[in-house]
N, C-alpha and C positions, 0 to 999 in steps of 0.2 A: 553202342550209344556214344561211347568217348570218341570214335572214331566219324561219327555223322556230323556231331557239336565242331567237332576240330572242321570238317569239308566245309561248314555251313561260315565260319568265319573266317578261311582262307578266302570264301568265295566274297565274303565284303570287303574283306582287306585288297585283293584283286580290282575288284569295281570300284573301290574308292581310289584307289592308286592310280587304276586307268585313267578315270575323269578326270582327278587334277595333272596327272604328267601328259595326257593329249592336251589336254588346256592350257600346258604352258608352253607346248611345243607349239602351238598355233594348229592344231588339226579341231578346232571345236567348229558346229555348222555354220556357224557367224563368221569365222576369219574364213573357212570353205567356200563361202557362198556369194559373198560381197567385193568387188572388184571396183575398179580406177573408173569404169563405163557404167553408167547405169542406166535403162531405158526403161523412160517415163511415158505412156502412153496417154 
């Protein structure tokens, strides 16, 4: 049980880490997605 409690919070501390360090690296879908050109139809 000690050992599933431990997996279960490495696995949030992972995903919370990921979100904000891709977030500050500029890989989030908004800086991915939006460029200099935009086409308005």
């Amino acid at each position: 049980m000690k050992a599933f409690l431990l997996s279960c919070v490495a696995i949030v501390v992972v995903a919370v880490g990921a979100y904000y360090g891709l977030n500050a690296v500029g890989f989030s879908t908004a800086d991915a997605t939006t460029g200099a050109s935009v086409r308005l139809d």
